[in-house]
N, C-alpha and C positions, 0 to 999 in steps of 0.2 A: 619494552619492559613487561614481565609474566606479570599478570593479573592477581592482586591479593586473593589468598585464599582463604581465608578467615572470615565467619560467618559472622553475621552481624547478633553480639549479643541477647539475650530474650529484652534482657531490662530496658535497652540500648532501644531495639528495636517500637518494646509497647508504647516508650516514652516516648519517641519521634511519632506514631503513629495517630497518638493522641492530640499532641501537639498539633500537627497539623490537618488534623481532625477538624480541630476548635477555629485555626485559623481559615476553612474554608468559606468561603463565601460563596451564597448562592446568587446568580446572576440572572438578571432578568431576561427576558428577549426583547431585544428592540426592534420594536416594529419594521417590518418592510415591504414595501407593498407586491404584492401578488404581481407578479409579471404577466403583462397583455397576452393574449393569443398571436397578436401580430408582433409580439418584440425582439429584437433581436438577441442572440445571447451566443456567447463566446468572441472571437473566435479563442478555441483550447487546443493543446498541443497534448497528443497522443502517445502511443507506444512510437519509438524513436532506437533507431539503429546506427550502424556505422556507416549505411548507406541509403537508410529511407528514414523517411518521418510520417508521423499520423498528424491530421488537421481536420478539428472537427468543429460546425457551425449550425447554428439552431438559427433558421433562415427566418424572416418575418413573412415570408406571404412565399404561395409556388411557384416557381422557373428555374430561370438556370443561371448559376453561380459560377464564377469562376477562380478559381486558386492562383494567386501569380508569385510563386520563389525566386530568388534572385540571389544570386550567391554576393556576401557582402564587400567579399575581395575584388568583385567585379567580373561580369561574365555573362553569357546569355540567358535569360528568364526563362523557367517552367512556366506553362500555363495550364491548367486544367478543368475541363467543364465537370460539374454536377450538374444533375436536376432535383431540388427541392419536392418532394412530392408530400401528400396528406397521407399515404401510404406510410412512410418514416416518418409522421409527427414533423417534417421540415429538418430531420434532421439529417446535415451532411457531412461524411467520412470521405478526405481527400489521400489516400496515400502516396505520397511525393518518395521517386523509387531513385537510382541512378547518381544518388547525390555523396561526396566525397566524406571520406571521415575526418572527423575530428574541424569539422570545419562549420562558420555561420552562416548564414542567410536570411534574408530580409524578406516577409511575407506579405499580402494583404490580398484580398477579398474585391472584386468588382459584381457588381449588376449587368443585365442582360445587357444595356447602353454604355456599359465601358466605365462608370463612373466608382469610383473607389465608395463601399458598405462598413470596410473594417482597414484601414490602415495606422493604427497604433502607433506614436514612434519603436515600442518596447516591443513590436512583432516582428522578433526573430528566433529562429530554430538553431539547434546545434550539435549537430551529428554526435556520435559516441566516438571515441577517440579507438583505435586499433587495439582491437582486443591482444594483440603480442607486444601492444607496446608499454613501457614502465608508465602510467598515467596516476593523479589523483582522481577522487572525486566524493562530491557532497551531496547525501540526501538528505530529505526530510521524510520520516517516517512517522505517523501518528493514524488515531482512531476515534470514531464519536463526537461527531460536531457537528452543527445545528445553525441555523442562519442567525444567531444572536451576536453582539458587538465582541463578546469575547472571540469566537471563533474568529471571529473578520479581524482580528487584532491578531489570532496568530497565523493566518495567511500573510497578512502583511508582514510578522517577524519571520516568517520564510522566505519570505523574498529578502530582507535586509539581511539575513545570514546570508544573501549568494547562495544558494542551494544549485545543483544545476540541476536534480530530478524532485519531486513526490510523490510518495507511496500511501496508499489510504487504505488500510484494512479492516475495511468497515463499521456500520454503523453511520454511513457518507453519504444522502442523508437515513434521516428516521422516519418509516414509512407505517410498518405495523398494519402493513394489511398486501395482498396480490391483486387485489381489484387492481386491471389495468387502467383504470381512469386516476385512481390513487395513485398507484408507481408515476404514471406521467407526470402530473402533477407536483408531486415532491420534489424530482427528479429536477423537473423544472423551475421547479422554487431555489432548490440547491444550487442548478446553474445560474440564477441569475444574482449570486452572489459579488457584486461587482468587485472587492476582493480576492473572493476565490480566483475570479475572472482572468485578475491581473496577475494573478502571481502565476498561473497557468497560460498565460500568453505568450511565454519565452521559454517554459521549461516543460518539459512533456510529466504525464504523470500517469501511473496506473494506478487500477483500482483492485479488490473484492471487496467481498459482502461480508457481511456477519448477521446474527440475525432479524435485526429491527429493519434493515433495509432489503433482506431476503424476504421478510412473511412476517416475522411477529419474536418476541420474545421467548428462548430457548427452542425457535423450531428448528424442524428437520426437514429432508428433502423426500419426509411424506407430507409436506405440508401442500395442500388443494390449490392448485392458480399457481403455482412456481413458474410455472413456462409465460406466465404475465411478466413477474420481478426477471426472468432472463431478457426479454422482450425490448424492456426499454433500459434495461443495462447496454445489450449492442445497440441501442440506438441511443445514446446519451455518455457512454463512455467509449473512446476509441481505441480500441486495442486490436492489436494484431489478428490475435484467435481469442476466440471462447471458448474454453472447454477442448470437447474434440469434435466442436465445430455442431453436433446436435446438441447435449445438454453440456452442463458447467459452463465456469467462467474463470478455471485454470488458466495461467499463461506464465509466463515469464522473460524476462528479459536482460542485456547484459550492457552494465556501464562500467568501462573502465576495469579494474581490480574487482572489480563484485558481478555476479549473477543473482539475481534473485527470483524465488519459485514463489510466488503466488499463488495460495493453496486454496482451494475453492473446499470448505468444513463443513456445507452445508448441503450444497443437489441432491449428493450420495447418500449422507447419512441416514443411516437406521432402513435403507433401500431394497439393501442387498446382505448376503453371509458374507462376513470378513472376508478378505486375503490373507488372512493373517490367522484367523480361527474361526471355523467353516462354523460354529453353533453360536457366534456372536454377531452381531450386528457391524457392520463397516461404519468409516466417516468418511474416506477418499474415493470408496469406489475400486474396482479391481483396474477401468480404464486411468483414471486419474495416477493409479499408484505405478503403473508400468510406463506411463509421461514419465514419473516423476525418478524413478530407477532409472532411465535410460537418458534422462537430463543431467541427474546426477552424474552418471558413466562419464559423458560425455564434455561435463563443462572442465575448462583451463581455469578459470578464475580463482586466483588467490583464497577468496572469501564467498562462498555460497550462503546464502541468507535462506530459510525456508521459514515463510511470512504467510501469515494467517489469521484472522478476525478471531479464534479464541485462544486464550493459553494454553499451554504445553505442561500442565501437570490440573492437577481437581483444585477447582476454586470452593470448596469443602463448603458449598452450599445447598441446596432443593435441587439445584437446577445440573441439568447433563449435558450441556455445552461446553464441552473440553477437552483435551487427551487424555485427563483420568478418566472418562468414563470408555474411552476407545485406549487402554494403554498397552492390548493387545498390538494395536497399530503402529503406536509408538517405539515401541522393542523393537516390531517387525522394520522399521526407520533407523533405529540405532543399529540392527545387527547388520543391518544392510551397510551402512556406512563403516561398520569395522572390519566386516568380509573384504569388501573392497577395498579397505584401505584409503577413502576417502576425506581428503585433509579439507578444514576451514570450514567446516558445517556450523552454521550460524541460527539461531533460532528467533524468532520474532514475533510477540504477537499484543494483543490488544483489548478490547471488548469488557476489561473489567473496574472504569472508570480511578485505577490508581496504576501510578509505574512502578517497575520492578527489574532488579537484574538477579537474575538466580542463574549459581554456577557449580552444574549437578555433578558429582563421582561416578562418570559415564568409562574410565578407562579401559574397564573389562569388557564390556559391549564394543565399544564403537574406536577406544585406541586414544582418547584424549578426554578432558573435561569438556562438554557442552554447555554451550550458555546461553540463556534465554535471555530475550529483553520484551520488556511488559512497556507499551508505550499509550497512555490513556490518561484524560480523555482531552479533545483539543476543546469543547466548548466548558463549561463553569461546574456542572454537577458530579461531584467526586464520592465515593463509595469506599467510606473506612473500614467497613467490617469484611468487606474482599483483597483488603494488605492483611493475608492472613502471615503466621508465623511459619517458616521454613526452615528447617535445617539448613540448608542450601543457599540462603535471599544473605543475598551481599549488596544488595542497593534499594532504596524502597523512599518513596516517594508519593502523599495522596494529595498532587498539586494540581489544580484547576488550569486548565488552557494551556497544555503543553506538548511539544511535540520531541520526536527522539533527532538528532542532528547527528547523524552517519559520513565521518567522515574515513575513508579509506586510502592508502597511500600506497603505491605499489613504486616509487620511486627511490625507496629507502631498502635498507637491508637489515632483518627481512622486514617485507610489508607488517605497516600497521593499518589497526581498527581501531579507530576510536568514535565512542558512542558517549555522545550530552543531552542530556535532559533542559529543556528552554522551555522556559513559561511567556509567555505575550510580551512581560517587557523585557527579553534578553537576558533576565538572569538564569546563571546555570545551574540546575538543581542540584544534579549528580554529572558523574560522568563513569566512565569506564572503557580501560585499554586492552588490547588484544594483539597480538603480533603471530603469525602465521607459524611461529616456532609453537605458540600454546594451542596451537592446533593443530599438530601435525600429529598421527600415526607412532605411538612408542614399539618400536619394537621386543 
């Protein structure tokens, strides 16, 4: 079913805005205590393919760790040594290669003496299903969470929707500073979110940043000590690649019917001259943006998502974290996608503590409507005066603790997208459908 296209009233819109303005609640943090130097933490499931998986473990003391896979259908076990060093903070990145699609396996973690450190009953992995094959699949996508009981209440409702990935674009945690003793730190407080823990122990998940957990609020990739905040990104989140492997922390990846590009808004910015207009300022980077052209070229997927820590139009504030202040960029993104003739471009983003779906009159550029979805925030602190008024906003939401639940179905004809808004205890805020027909190329 084509997506309404009828904008949400002004009247409509102030009066929901207000409303649940009044209804927000601020939430406390519940204490937790500071994780030991020696404690253990994870294990967490990484970037994940059709034929490898990421395993990543924050060891309690130095040596050597071993990964043991087992395919759950029955079959011979992977084994694989790390050594835990002071060098990586203890942190170990297992990459398990060679493994079948669309298929489970049973994990756990030994000590130098053979003895099991992590075995979970809930530690299993699960390949990506064959990219040419008709599959579903469900993510969770959200931004802005903080070790308090509401966040840890919507890890948990991620797992009871059966999610099989998550996606976090930024603000995972809140750092506000590059001192690498701080990054660590935080880093380390966030993973020992024993929720987090578990809902990542079965389902792989990627990351970016946005800018509280980059450097600080509205910065840029002139901010001093970034190569700290990259530092214990790879060493605390398991991803395939960083960037291109010296600076950012671009990547992406492909589940089922969706590919999604994980847009790093931040290294680049304010760096270099556009790509796009040689006497303006960039946000992506000339290297980032020729990733990100030649991924687009390149990907089969139904449904492309391009996910990023700020939104995709001016949050009409002080502050220049966003594509209106880069909308040179942005054009240069839309015309790129109607040149080519590129179907299912999905847009995603976060960072402004209210949700949002805006569905812009992109036809002339890019060949169909483009739609955004605003997914914010998962912990309790909501921000009403950034649900600002849109011509375009057909969904809008300043709900505390919630995440976006991406569900894609490449089994039907044609593929749908359907995107719900979930607050902590399962109720559905909004929702919004898409089908591959509303995204395709008019000629």
């Amino acid at each position: 079913m084509s997506p309404p296209t009828t904008p949400l009233p002004r009247r409509d819109f102030i009066t929901g805005a207000v409303a649940l303005s009044a209804a927000t609640l601020t939430e406390p943090l519940l204490a937790q205590k500071a994780p030991r130097r020696d404690e253990l933490l994870g294990p967490i499931l990484g970037h994940s393919s059709e034929t490898s998986a990421m395993v990543w473990l924050r060891a309690p003391v130095p040596g050597e760790w071993t990964l043991e896979v087992t395919p759950e259908a029955g079959g011979k076990a992977i084994r694989m040594k790390q050594a835990a060093t002071e060098k990586d903070d203890l942190c170990l990145h297992w990459q398990v290669t060679d493994l079948q699609p669309g298929s489970i396996y049973r994990y756990r973690i030994l000590r130098e003496d053979g003895t099991e450190i992590a075995a979970h009953a809930e530690q299993t992995l699960t390949t990506a299903p064959p990219a040419d094959a008709p599959a579903k699949v469900r993510l969770a996508i959200s931004s802005c969470a903080k070790e308090d009981v509401g966040s840890r209440a919507v890890w948990n409702r991620m797992a009871s929707e059966n999610v099989d990935a998550v996606v976090l674009i930024g603000d995972t945690p809140y750092i506000d500073s590059t001192d690498l003793e701080k990054q660590t730190q935080r880093h380390r407080e966030f993973a020992a979110v024993e929720e987090y823990q578990a809902l990542l122990r079965s389902r792989p998940c990627w990351w970016t940043w946005d800018d509280h957990d980059f450097a600080g609020n509205d910065s840029s990739g002139l901010a001093a000590g970034k190569e700290n905040a990259r530092l214990v990104v790879t060493r605390y989140r398991p991803q395939a690649v960083y960037g291109d492997g010296e600076g950012g922390i671009y990547t992406r990846f492909r589940r089922g019917p969706v590919e999604v590009f994980l847009l790093d808004t931040r290294w680049y910015a304010m760096t270099e001259p556009s790509f796009a207009s040689s006497h303006r300022p960039t946000m992506l980077g000339a290297k980032q943006w020729e990733w990100l052209q030649q991924g687009l070229l390149a990907s089969t997927a139904p449904f492309k998502i391009l996910a990023c820590g700020v939104i995709w139009d001016d949050k009409l504030n002080a502050e220049s974290d966003d594509w209106g202040t880069y909308k040179h960029e942005l054009t240069a993104i839309q015309k790129f996608i109607g040149e080519h003739k590129i179907p299912g471009v999905i847009l995603m983003g976060g960072d402004i503590h209210a949700s949002r779906v805006l569905c812009y009159p992109t036809e002339k550029n890019v060949g169909y409507k483009l739609v955004q979805f605003i997914a914010s925030p998962i912990h309790a602190s909501t921000i009403p005066s950034l649900n600002v008024y849109h011509p375009d906003l057909v969904r809008s939401a300043v709900e505390p603790n919630v995440f976006l639940r991406v569900d894609a179905d490449a089994t039907v004809t044609p593929p749908q997208f359907v995107a719900t808004l979930i607050n902590k205890d399962g109720e559905h805020v909004f929702s919004y459908h898409l089908s591959t027909d509303d995204l395709s190329p008019k000629s």
